[in-house]
C-alpha positions as CSV (number, residue, x, y, z in Angstrom):
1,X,-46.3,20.8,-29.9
2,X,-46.6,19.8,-26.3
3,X,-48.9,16.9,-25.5
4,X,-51.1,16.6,-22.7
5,X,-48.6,13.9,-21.2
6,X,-46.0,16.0,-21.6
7,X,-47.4,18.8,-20.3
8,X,-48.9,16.7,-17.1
9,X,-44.8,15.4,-16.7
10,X,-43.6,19.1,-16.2
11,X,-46.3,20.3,-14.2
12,X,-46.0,17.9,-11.9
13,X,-42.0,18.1,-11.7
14,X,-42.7,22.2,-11.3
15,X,-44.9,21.3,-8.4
16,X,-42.5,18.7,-6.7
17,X,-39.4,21.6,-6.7
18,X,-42.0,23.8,-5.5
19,X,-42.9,21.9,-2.9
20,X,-39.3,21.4,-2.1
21,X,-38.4,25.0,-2.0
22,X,-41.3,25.8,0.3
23,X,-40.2,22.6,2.7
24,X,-36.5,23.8,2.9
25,X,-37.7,27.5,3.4
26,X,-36.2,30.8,2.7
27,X,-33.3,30.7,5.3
28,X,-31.7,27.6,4.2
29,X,-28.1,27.3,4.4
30,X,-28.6,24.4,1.2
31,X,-27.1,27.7,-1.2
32,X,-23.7,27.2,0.2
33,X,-23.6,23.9,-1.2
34,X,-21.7,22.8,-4.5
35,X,-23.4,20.7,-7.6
36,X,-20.7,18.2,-8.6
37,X,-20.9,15.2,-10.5
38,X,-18.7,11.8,-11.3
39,X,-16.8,11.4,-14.1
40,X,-17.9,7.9,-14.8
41,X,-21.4,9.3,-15.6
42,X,-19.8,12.0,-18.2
43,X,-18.3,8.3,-20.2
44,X,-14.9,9.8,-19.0
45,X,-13.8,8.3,-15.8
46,X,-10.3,9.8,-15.3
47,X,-9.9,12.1,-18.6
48,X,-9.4,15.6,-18.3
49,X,-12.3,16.3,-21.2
50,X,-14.2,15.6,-18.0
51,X,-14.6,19.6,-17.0
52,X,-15.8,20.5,-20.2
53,X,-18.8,17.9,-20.3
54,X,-19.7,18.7,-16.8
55,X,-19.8,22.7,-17.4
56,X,-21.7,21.8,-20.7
57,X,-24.2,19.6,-18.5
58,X,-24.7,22.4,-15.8
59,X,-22.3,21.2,-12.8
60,X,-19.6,23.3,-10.2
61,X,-17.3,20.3,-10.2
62,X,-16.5,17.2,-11.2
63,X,-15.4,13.9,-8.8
64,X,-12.2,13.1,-10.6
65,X,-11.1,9.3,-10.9
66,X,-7.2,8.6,-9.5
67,X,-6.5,5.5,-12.5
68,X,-2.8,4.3,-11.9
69,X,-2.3,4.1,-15.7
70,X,-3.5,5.6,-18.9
71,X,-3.2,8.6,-21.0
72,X,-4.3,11.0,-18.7
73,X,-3.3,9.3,-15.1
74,X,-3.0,11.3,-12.3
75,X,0.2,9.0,-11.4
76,X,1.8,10.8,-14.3
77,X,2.7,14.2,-12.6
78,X,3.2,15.9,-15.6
79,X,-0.4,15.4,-16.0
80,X,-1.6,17.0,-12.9
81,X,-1.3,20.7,-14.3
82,X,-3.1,19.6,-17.9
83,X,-6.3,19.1,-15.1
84,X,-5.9,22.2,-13.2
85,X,-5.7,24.6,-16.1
86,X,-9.2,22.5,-17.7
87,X,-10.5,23.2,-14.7
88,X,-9.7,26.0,-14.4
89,X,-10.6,27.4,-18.3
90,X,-14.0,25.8,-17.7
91,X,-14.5,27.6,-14.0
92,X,-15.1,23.5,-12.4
93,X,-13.7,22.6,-9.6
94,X,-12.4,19.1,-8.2
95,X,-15.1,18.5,-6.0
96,X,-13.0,15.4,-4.7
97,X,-10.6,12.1,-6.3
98,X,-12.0,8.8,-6.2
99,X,-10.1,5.2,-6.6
100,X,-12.4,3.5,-8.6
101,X,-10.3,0.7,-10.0
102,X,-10.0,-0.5,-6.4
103,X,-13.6,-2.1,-6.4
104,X,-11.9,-4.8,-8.9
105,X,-8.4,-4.6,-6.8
106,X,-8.9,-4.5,-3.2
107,X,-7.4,-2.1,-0.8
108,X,-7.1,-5.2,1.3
109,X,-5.6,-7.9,-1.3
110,X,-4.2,-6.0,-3.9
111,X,0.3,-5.4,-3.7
112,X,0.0,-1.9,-5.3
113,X,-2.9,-0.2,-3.9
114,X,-1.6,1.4,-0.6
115,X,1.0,2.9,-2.8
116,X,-1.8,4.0,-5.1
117,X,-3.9,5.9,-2.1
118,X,0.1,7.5,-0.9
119,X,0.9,9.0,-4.4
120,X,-3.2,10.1,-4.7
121,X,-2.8,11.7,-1.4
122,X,0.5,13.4,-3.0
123,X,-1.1,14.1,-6.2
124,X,-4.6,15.7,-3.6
125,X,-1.9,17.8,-1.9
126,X,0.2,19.2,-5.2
127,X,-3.4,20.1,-6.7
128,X,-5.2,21.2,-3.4
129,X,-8.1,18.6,-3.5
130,X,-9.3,17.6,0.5
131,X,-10.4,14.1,-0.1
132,X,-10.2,11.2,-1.8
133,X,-13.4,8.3,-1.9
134,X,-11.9,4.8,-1.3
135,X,-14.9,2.4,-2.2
136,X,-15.3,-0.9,-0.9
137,X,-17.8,-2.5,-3.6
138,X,-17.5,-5.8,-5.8
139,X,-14.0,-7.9,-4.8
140,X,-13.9,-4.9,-2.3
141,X,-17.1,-5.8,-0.1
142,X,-16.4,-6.0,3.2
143,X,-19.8,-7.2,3.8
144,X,-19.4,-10.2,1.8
145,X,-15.7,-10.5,2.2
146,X,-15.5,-9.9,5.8
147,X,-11.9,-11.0,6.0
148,X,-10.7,-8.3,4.5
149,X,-11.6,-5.4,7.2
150,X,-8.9,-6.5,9.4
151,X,-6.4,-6.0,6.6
152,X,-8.3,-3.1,5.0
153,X,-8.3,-1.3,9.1
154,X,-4.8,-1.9,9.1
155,X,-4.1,-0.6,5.8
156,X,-5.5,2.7,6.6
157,X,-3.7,3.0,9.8
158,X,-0.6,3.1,8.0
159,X,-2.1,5.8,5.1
160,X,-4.2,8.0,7.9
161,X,-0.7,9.6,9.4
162,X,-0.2,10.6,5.7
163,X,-3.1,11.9,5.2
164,X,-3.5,14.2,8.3
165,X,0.1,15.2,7.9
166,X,-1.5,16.5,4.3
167,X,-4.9,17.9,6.1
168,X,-6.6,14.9,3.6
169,X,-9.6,12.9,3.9
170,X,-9.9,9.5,3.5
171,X,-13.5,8.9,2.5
172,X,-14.8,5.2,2.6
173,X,-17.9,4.2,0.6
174,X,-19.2,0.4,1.5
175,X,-22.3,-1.2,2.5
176,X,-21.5,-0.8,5.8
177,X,-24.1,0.7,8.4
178,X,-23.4,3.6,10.0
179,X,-22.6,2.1,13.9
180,X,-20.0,-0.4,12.1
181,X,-18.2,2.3,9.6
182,X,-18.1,3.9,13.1
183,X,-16.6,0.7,14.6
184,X,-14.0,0.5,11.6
185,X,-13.1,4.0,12.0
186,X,-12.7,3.9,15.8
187,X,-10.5,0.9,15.0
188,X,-8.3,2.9,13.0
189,X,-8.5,5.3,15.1
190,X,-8.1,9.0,13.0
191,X,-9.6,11.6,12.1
192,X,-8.4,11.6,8.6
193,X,-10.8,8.4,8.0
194,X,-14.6,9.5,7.1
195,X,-17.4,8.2,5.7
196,X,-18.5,9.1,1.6
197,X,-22.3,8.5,2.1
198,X,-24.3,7.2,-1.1
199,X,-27.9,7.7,-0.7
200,X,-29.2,4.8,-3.3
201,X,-26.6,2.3,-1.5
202,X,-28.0,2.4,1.6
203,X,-31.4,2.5,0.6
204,X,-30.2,-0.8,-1.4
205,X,-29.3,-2.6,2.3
206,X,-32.3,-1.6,3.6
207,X,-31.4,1.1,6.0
208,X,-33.4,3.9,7.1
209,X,-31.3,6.4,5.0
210,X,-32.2,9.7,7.0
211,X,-31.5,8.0,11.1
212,X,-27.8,6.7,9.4
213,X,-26.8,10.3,8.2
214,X,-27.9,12.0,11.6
215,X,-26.1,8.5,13.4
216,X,-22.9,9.8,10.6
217,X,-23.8,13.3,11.7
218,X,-23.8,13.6,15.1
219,X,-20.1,12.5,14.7
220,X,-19.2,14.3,11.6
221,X,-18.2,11.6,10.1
222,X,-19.8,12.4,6.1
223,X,-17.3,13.9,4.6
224,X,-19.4,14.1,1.0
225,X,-22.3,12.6,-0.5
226,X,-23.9,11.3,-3.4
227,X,-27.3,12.1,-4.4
228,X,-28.5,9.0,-6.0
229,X,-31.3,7.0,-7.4
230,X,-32.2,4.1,-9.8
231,X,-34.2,7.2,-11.7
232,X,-33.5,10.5,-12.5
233,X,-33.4,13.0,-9.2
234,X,-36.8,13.5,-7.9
235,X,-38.1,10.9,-10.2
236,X,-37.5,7.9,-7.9
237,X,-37.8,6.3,-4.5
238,X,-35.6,8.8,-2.3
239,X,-37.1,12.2,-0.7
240,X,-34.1,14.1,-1.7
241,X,-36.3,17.0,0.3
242,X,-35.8,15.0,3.6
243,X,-32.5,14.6,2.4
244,X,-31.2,17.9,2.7
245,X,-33.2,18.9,5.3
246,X,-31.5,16.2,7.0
247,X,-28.3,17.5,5.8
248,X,-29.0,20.9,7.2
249,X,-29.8,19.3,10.6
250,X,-26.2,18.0,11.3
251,X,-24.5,21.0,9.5
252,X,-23.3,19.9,6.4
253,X,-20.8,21.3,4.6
254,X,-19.7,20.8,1.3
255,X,-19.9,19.4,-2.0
256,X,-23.8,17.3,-2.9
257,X,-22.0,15.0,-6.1
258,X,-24.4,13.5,-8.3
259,X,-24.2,9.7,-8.9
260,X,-27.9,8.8,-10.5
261,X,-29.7,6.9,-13.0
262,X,-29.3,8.4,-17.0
263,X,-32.4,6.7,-18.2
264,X,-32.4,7.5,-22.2
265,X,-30.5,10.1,-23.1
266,X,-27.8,10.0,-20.7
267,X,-26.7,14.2,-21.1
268,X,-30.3,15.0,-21.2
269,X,-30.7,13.1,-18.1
270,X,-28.1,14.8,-16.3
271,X,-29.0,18.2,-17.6
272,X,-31.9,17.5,-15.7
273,X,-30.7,16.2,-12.6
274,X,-28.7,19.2,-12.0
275,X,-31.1,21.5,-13.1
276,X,-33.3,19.6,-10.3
277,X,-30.3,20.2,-7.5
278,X,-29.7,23.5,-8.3
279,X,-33.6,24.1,-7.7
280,X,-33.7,21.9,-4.4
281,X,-30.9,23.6,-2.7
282,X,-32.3,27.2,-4.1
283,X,-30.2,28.3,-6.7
């Protein structure tokens, strides 16, 4: 039996997509989008059991993690077609690869990991996957580690050659504000080098979340996004409304990759936080 709570909760979340639908009108281009979501928040950060959570949970794809090591590492080639065909059997995509581990070992301090991003960027190009996130958080912050952007700029100018030879994206997620990811990428001076926005990070540093993505935008410089928040979609702080509509302004294309809050019951949560996605963007 439904209590009056209960019922007030869903009523008002019917209202809120509602609302959203209305504000993103009927000739939105949001449909073209794809739902994917991190591995990490399916508890299986680089495992190929991956697909099958995230088609049970409601998603198109899944943001794969590149480890160097383990049972199912993506440095082991012979474990590159084991993800395809679970991808494939479960109909979700790779929305994109993501480097996780170098958070904890630097791009910028770390022997190994510029031969990490060339074999990913081998492994994107044998498996057909466009882009890889490169996150600069913990050991990694170039905010708080500021030495390490020189070395980190000169780092990628060695990888961006490969990477355009490949047609591949390298996607940087920091704290950075939009005019100094700008700064670092003119540094580096590619095209290959773009910008992975994270909504809740940003909103984090204090930045006004909606002028950085038109700032990003006006120089196509987001290559994908997450849609993040410390609650559940449309629960928290973030007007993921203004978010798309935002996203529609500077002709986004591409994948919208959950990243968000599991309060509870974490495959409930993310049940829900597709099921609010899909609604938001009209499907």
């Amino acid at each position: 039996m439904t209590t009056r709570r209960e019922f007030l909760t869903i009523a008002a979340g019917s209202l809120l997509l509602a609302d959203a639908t209305v504000l993103l009108g009927s000739d939105t281009k949001t449909e073209t989008w794809k739902i994917g979501i991190c591995d990490w928040d399916l508890r299986a950060t680089g495992r190929i059991s991956s697909f099958t959570v995230a088609k049970e949970l409601g998603f198109e794809g899944v943001q794969v993690s590149y480890q160097p090591e383990g049972t199912d590492s993506l440095a082991n080639k012979t474990n590159r077609p084991k993800f395809l065909a679970a991808a494939q059997e479960n109909d979700v995509a790779i929305a994109s690869f993501c480097i996780g581990l170098m958070n904890q070992r630097p791009l910028a301090t770390t022997r190994e990991a510029e031969s990490w991003v060339a074999d990913c960027l081998e492994a994107m190009d044998e498996m057909d996957v466009k882009q890889v996130l490169i996150p600069f958080f913990g050991n990694a912050d170039m905010e708080q580690h500021k030495d390490q952007q020189p070395l980190v700029i000169e780092k990628l100018k060695r990888l961006a050659p490969i990477a355009e030879e490949k047609k591949k994206i390298l996607a940087i997620e920091s704290y950075l504000s939009a005019e100094d990811n700008i700064k670092m990428i003119d540094a580096i001076g590619s095209d290959a080098v773009r910008v992975y926005y994270d909504t809740l990070n940003s909103k984090h540093k204090g930045y006004d979340i909606f002028r950085e993505m038109e700032v990003l935008g006006a120089k196509k410089l987001i290559s994908q996004i997450h849609f993040k928040d410390d609650h559940r979609l449309g629960e928290g702080n973030i007007d993921f409304t203004k978010v798309c509509k935002t996203l529609e302004k500077i002709a986004y294309e591409g994948w919208v990759v959950v990243e968000s809050s599991a309060p509870d019951d974490w495959r409930e949560s993310h049940t829900a936080n597709a099921q609010f996605v899909k609604k938001l963007i009209g499907r």
